[in-house]
PDB file of the backbone (N, CA, C, O) and the ligand in Angstrom, with CONECT records:
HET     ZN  A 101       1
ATOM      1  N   UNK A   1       4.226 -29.517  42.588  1.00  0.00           N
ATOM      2  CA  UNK A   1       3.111 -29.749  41.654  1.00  0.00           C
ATOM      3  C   UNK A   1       3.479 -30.919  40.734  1.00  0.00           C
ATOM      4  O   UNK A   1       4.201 -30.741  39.753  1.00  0.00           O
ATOM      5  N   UNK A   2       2.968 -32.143  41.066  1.00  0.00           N
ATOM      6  CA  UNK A   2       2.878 -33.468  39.609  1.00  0.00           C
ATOM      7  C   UNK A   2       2.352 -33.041  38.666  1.00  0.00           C
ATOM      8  O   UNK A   2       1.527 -32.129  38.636  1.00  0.00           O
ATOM      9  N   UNK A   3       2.986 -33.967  37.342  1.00  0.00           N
ATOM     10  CA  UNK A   3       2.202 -33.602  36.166  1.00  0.00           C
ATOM     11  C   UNK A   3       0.987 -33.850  36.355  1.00  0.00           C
ATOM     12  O   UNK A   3       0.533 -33.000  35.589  1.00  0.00           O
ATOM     13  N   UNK A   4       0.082 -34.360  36.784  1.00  0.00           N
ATOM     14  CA  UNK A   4      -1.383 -34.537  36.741  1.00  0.00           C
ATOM     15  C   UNK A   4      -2.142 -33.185  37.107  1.00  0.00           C
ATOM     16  O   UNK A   4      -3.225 -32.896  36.597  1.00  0.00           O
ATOM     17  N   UNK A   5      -1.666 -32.604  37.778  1.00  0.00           N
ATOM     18  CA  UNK A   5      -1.839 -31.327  38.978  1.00  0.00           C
ATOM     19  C   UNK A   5      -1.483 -30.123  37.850  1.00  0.00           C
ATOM     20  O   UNK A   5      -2.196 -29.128  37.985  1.00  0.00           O
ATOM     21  N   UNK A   6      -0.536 -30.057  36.808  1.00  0.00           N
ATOM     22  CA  UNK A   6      -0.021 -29.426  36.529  1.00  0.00           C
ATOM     23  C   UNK A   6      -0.820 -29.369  35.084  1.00  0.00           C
ATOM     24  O   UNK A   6      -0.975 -28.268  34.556  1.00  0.00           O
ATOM     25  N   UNK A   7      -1.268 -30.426  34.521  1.00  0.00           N
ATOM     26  CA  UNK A   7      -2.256 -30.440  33.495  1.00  0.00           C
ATOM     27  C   UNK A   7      -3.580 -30.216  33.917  1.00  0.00           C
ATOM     28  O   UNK A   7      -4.275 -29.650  33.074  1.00  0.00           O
ATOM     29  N   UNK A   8      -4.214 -30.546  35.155  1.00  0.00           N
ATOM     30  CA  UNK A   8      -5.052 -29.615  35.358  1.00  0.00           C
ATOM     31  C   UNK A   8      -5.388 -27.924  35.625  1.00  0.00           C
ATOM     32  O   UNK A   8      -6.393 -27.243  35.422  1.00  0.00           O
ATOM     33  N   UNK A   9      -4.382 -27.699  36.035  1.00  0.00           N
ATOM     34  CA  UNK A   9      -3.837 -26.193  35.648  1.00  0.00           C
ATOM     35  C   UNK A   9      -3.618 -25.617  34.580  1.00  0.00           C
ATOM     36  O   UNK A   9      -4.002 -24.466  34.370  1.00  0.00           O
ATOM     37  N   UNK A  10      -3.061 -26.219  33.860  1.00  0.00           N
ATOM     38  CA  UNK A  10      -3.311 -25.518  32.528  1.00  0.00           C
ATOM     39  C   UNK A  10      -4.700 -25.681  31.405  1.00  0.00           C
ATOM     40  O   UNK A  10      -4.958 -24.873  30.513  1.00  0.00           O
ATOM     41  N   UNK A  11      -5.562 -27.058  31.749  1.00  0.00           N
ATOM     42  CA  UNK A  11      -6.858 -27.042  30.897  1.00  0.00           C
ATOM     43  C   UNK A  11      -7.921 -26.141  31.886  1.00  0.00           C
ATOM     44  O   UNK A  11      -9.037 -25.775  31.518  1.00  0.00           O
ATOM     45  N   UNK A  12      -7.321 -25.870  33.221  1.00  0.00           N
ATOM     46  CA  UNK A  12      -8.219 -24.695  33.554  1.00  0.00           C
ATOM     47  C   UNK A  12      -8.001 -23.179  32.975  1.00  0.00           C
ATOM     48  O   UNK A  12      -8.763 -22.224  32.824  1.00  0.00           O
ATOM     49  N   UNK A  13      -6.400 -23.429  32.680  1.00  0.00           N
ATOM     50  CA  UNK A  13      -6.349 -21.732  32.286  1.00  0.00           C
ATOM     51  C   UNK A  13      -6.717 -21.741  30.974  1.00  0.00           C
ATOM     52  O   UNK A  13      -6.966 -20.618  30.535  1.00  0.00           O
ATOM     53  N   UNK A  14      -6.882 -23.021  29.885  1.00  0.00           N
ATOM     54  CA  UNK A  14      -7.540 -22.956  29.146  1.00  0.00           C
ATOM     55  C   UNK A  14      -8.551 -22.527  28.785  1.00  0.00           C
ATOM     56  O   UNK A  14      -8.735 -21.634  27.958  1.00  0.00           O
ATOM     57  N   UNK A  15      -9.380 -23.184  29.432  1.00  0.00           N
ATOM     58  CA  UNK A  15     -11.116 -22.739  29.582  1.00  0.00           C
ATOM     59  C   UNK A  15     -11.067 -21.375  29.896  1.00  0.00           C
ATOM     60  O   UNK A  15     -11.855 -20.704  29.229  1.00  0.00           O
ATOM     61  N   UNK A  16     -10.242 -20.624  30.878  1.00  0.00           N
ATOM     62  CA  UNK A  16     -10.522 -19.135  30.986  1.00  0.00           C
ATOM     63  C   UNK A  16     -10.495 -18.351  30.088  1.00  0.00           C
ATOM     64  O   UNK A  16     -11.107 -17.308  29.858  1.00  0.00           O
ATOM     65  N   UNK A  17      -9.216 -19.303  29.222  1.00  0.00           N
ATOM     66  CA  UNK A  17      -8.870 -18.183  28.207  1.00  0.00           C
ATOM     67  C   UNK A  17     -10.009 -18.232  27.345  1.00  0.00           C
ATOM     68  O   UNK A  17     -10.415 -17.130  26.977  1.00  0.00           O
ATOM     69  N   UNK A  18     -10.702 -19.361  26.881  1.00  0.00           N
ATOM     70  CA  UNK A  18     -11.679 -19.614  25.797  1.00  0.00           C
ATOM     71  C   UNK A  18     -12.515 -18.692  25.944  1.00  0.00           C
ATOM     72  O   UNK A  18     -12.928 -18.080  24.958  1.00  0.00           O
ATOM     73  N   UNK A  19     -13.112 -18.284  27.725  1.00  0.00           N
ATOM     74  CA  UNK A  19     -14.183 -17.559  28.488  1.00  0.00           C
ATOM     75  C   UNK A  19     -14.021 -16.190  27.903  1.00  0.00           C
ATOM     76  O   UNK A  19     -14.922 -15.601  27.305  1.00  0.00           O
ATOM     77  N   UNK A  20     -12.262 -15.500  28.209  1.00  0.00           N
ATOM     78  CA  UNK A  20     -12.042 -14.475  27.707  1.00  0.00           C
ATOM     79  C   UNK A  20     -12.115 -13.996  26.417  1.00  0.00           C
ATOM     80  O   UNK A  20     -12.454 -12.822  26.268  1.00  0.00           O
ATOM     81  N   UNK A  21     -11.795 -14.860  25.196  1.00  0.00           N
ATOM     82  CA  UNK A  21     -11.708 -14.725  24.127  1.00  0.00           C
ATOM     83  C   UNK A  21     -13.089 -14.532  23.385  1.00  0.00           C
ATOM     84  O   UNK A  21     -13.178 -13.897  22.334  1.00  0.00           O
ATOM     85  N   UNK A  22     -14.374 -15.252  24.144  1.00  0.00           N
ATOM     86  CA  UNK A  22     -15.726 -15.157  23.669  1.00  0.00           C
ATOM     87  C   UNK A  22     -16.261 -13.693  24.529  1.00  0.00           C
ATOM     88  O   UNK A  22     -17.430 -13.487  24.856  1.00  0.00           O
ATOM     89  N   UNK A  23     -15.075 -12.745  24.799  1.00  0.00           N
ATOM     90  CA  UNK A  23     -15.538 -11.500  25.612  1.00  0.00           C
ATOM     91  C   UNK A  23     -14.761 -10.375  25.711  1.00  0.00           C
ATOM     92  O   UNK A  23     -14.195  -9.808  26.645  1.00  0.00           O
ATOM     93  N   UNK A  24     -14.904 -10.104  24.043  1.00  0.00           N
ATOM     94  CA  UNK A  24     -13.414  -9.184  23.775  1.00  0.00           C
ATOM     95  C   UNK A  24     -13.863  -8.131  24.042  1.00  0.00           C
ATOM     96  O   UNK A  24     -12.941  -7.402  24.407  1.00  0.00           O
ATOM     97  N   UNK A  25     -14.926  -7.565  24.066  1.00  0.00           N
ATOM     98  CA  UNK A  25     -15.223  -6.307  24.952  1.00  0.00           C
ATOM     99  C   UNK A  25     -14.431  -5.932  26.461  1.00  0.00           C
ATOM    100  O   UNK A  25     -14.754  -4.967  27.154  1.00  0.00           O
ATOM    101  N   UNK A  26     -13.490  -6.766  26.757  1.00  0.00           N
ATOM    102  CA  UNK A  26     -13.172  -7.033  28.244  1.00  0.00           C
ATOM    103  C   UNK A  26     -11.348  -6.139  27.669  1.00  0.00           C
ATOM    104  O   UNK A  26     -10.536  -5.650  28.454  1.00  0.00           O
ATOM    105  N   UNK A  27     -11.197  -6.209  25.978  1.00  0.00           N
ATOM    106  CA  UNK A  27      -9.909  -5.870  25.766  1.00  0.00           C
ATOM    107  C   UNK A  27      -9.768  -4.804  25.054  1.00  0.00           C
ATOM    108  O   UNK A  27     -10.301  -4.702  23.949  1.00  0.00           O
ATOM    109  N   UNK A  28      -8.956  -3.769  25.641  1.00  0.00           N
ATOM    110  CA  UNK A  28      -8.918  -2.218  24.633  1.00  0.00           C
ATOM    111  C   UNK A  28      -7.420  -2.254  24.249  1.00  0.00           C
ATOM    112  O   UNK A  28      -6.444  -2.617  24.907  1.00  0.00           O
ATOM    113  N   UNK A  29      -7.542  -1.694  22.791  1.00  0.00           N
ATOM    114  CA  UNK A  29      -6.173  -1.565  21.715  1.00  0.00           C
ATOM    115  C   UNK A  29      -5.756  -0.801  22.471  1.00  0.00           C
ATOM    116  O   UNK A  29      -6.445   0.119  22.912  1.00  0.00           O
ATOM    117  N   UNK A  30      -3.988  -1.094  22.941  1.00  0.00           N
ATOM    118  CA  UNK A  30      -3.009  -0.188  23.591  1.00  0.00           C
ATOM    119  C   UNK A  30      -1.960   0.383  22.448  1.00  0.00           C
ATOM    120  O   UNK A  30      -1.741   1.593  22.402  1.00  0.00           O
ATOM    121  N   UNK A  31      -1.504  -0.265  21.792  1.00  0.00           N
ATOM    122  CA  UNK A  31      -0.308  -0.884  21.007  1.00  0.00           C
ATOM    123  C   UNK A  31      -0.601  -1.721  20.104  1.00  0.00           C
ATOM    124  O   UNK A  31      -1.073  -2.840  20.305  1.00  0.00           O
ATOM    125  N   UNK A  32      -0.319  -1.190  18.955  1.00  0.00           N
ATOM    126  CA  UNK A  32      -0.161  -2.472  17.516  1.00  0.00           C
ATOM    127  C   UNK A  32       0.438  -1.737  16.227  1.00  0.00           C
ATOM    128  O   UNK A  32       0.300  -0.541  15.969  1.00  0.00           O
ATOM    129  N   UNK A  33       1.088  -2.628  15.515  1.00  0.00           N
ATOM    130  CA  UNK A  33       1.728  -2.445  14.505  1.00  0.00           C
ATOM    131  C   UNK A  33       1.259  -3.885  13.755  1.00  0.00           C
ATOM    132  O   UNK A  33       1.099  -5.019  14.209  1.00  0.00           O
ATOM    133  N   UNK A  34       1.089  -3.227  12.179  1.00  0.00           N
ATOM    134  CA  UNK A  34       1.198  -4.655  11.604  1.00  0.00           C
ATOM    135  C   UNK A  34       2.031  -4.319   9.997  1.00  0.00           C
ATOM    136  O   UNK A  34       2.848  -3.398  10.023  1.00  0.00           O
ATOM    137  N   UNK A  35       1.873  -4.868   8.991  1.00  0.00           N
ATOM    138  CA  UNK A  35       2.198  -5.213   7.502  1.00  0.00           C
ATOM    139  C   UNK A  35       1.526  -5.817   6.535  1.00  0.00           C
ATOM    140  O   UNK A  35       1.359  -7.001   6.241  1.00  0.00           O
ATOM    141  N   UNK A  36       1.164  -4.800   6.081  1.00  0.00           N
ATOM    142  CA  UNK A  36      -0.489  -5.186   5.595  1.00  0.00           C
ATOM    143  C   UNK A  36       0.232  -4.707   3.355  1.00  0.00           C
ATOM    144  O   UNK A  36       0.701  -3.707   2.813  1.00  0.00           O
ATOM    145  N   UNK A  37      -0.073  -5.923   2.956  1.00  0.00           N
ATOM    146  CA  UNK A  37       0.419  -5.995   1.547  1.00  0.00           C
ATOM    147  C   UNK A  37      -1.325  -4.844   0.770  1.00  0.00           C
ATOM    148  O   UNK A  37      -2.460  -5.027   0.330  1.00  0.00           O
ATOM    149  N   UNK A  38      -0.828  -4.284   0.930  1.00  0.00           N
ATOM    150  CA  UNK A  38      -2.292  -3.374  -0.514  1.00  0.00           C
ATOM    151  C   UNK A  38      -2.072  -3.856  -1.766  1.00  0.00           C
ATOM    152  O   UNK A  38      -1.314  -4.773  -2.081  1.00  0.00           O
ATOM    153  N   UNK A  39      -2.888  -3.082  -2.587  1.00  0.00           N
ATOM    154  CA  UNK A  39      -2.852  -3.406  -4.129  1.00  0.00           C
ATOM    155  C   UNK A  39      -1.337  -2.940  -4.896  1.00  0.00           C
ATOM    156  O   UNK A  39      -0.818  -3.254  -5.967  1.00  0.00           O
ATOM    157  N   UNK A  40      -1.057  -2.312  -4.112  1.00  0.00           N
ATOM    158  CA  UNK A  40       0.191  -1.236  -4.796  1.00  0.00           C
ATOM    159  C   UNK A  40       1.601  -1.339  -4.293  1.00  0.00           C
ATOM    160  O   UNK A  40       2.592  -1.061  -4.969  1.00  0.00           O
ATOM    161  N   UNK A  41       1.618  -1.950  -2.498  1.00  0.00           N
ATOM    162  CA  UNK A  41       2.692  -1.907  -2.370  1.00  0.00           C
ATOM    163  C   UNK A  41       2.799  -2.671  -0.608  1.00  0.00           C
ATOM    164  O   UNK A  41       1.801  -3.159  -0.079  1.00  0.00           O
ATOM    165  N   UNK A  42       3.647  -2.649  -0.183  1.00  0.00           N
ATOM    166  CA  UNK A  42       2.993  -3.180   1.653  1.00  0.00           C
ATOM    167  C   UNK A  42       3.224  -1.962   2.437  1.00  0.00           C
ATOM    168  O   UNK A  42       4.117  -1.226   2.017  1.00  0.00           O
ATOM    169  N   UNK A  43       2.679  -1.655   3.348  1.00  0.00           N
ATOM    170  CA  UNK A  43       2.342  -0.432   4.358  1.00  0.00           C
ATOM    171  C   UNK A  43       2.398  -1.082   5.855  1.00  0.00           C
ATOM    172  O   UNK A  43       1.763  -2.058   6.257  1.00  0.00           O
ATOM    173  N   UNK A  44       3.304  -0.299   6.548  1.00  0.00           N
ATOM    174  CA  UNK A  44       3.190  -0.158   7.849  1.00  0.00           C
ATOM    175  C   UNK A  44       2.146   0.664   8.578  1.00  0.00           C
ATOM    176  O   UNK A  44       2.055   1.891   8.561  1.00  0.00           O
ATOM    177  N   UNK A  45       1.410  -0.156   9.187  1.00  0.00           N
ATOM    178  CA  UNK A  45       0.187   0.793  10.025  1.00  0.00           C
ATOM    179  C   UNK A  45       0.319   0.391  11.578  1.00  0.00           C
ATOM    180  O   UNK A  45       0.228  -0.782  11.937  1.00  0.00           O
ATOM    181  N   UNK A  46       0.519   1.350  12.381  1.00  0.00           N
ATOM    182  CA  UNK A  46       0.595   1.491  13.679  1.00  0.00           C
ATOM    183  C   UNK A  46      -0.440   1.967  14.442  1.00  0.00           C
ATOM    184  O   UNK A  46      -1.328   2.676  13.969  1.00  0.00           O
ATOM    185  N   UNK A  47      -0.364   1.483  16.069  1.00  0.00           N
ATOM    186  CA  UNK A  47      -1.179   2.220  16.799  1.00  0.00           C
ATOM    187  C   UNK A  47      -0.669   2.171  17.720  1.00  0.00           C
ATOM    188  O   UNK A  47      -0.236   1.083  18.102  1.00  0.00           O
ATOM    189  N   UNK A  48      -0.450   3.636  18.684  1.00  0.00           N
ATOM    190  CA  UNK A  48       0.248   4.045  19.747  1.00  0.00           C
ATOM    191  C   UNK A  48       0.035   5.156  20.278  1.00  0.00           C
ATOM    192  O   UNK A  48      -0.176   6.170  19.613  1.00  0.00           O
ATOM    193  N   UNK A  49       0.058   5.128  21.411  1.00  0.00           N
ATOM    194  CA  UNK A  49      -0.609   6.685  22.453  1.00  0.00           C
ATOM    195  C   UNK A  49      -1.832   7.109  21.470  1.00  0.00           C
ATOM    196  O   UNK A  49      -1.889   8.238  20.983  1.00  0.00           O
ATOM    197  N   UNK A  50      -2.665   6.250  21.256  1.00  0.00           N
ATOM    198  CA  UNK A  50      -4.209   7.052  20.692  1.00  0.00           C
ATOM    199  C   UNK A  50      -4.238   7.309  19.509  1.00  0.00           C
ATOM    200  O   UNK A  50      -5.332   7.587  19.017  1.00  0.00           O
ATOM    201  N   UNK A  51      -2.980   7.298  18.627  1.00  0.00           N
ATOM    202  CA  UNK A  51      -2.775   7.837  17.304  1.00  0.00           C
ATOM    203  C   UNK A  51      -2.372   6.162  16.750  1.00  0.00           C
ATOM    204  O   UNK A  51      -1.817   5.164  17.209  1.00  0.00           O
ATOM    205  N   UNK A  52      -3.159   6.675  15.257  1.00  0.00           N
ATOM    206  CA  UNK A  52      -2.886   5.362  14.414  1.00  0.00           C
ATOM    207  C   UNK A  52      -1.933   6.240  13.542  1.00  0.00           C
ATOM    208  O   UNK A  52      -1.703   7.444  13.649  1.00  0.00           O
ATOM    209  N   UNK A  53      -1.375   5.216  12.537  1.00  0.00           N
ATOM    210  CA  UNK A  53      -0.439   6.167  11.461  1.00  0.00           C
ATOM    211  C   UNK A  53       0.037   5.047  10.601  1.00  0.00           C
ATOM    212  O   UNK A  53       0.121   3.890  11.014  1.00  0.00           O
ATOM    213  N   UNK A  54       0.401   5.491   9.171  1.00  0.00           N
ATOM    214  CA  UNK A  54       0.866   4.657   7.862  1.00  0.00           C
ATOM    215  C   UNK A  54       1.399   5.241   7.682  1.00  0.00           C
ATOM    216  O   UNK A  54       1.336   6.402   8.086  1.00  0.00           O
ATOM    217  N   UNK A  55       2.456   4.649   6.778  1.00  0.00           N
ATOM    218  CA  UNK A  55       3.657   4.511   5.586  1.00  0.00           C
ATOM    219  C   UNK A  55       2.746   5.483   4.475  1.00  0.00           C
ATOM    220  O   UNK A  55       3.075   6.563   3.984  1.00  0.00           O
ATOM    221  N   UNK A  56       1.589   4.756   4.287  1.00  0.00           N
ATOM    222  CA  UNK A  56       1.120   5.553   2.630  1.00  0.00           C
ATOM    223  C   UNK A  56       0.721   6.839   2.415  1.00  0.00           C
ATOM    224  O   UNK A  56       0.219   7.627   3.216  1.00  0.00           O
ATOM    225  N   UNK A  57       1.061   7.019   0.947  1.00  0.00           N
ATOM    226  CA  UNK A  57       0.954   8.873   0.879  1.00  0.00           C
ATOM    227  C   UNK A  57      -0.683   9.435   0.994  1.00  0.00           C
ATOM    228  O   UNK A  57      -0.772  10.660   0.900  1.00  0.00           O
ATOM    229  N   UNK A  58      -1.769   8.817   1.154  1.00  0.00           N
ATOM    230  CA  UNK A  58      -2.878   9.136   1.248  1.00  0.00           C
ATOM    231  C   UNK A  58      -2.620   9.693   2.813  1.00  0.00           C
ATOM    232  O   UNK A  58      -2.740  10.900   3.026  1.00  0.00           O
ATOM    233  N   UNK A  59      -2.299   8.866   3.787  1.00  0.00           N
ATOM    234  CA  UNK A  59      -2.385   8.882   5.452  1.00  0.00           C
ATOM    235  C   UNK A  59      -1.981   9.963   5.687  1.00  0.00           C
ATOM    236  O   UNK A  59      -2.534  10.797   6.404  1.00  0.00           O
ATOM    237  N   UNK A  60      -0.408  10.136   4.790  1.00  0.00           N
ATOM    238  CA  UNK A  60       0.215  11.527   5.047  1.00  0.00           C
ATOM    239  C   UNK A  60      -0.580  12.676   4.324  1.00  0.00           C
ATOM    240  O   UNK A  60      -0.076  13.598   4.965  1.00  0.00           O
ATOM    241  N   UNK A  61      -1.385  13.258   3.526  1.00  0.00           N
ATOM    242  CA  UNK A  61      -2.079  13.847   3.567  1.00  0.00           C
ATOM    243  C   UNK A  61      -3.400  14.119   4.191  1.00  0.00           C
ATOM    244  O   UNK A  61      -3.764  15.283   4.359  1.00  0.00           O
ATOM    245  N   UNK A  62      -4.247  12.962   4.596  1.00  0.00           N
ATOM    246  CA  UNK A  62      -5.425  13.054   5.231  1.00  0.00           C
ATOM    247  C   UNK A  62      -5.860  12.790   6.612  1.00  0.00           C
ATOM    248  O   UNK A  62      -6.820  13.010   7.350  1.00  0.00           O
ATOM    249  N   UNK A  63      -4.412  12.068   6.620  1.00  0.00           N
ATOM    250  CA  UNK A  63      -4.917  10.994   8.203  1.00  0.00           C
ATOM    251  C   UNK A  63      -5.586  10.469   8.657  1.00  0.00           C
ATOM    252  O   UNK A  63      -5.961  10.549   9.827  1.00  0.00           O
ATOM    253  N   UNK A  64      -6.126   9.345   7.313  1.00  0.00           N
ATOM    254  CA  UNK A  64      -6.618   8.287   7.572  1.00  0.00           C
ATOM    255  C   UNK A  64      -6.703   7.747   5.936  1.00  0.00           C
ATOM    256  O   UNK A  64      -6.664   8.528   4.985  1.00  0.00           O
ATOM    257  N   UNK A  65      -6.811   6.455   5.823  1.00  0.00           N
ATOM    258  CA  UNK A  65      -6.529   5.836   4.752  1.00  0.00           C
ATOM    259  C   UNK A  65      -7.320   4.354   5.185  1.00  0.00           C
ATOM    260  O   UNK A  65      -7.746   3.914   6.253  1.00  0.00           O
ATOM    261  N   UNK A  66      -7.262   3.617   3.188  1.00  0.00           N
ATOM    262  CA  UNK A  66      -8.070   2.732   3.275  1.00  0.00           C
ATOM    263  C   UNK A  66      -7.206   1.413   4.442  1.00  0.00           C
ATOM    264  O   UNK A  66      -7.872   0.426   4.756  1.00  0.00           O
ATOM    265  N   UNK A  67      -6.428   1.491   4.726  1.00  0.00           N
ATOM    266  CA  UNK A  67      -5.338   0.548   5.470  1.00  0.00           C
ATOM    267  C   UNK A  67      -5.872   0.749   6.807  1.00  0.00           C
ATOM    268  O   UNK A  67      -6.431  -0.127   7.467  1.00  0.00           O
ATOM    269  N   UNK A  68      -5.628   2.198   7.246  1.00  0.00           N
ATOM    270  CA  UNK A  68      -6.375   2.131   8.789  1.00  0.00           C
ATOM    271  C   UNK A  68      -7.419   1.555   8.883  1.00  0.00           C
ATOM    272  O   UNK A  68      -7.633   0.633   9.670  1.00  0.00           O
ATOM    273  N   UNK A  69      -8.227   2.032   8.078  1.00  0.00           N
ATOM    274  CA  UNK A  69      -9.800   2.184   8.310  1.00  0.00           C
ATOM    275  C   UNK A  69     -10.517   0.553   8.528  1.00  0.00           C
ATOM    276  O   UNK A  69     -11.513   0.111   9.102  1.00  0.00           O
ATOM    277  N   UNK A  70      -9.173  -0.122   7.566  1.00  0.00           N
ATOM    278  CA  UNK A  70      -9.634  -1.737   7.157  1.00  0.00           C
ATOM    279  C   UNK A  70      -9.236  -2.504   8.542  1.00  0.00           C
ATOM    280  O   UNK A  70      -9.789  -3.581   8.764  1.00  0.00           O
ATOM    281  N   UNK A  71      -8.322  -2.003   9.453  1.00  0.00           N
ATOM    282  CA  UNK A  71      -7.889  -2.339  10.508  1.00  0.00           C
ATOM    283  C   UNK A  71      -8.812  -2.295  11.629  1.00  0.00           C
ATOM    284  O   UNK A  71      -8.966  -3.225  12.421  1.00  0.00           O
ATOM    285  N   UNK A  72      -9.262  -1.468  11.658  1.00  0.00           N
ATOM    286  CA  UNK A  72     -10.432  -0.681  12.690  1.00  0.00           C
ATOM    287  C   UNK A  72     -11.113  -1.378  12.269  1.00  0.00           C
ATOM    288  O   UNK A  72     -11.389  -2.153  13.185  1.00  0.00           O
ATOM    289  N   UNK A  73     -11.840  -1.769  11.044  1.00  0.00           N
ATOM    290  CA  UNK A  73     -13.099  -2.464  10.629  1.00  0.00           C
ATOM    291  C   UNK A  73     -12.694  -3.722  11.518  1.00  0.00           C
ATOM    292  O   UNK A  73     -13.375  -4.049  12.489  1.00  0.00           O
ATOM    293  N   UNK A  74     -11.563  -4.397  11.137  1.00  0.00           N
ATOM    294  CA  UNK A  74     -11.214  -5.433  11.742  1.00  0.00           C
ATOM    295  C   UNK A  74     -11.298  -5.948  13.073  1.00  0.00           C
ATOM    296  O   UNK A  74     -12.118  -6.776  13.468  1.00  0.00           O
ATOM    297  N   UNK A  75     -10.315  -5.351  13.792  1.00  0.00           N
ATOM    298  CA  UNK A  75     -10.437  -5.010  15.615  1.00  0.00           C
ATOM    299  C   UNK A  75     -11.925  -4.475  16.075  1.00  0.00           C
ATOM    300  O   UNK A  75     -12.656  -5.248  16.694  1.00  0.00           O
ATOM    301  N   UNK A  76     -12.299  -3.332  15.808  1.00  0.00           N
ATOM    302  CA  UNK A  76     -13.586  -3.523  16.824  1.00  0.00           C
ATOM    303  C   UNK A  76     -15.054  -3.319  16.169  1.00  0.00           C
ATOM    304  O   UNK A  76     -16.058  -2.915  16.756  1.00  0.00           O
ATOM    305  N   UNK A  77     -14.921  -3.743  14.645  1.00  0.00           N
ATOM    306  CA  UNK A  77     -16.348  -4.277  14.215  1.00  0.00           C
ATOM    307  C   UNK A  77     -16.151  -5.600  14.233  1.00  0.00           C
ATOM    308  O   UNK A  77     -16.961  -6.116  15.003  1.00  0.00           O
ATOM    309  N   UNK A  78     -15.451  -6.368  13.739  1.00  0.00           N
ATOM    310  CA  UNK A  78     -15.687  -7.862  13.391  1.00  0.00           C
ATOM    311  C   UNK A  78     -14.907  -8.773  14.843  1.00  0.00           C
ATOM    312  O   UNK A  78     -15.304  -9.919  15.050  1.00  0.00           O
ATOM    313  N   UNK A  79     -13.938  -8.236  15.666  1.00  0.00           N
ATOM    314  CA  UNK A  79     -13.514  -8.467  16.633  1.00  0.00           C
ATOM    315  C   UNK A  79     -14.074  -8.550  17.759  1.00  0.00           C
ATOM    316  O   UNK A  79     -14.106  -9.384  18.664  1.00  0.00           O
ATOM    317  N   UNK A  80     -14.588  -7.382  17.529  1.00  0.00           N
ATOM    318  CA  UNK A  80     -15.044  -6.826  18.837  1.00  0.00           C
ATOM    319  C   UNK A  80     -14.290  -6.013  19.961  1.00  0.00           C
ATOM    320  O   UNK A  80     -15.053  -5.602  20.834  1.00  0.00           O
ATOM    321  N   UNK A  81     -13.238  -5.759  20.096  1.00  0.00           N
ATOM    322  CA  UNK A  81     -12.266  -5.062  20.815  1.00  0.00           C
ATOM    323  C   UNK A  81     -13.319  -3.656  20.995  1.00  0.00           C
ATOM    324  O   UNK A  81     -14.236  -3.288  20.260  1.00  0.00           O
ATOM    325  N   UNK A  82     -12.828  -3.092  22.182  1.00  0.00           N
ATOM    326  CA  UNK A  82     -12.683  -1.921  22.798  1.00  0.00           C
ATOM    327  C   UNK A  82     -12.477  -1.053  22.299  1.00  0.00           C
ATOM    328  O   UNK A  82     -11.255  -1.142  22.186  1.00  0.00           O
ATOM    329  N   UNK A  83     -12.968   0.548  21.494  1.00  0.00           N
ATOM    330  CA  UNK A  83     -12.148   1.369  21.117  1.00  0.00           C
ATOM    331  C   UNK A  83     -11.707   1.913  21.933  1.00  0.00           C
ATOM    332  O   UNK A  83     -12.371   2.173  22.937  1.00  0.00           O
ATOM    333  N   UNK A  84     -10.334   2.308  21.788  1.00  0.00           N
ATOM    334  CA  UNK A  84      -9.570   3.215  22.663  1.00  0.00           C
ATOM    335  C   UNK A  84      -9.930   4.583  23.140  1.00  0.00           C
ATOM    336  O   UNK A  84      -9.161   5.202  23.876  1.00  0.00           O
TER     337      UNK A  84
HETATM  338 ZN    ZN A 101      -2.426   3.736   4.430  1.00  0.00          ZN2+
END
């Protein structure tokens, strides 16, 4: 494969990806962790085997908190992702 050959290969996998990315319905949350700074302090929020989960003492009493919830808003209202 020449570079010419080889840059067309990749502005094609470009364009796919662009294709994919305007079609996130095509992608469901498996796995994620992030670090998300709150008003009060930073929190670990995870997602794994179907279960989300936080660091903060609200989560551990209720199981669910404003951190998840802002995540979820994130991923598959404003994203668009797949719910799991
Ligand atoms: Zn939380």
């Amino acid at each position: 494969m020449n570079v010419d050959e080889e840059d067309r290969a990749i502005a094609a996998k470009r364009a796919k990806a662009r294709r994919y990315a305007a079609e996130p319905e095509r992608m469901t949350l498996r796995e994620f962790r992030v670090t998300m700074r709150s008003e009060h302090a930073e929190r670990d929020i995870s997602f794994s085997d179907g279960n989300w989960s936080c660091t903060c003492d609200f989560y551990a009493a209720r199981n669910t908190c404003s951190h998840v919830m802002a995540l979820q808003d994130m991923l598959f209202d404003n994203l668009g992702l797949r719910r799991p």
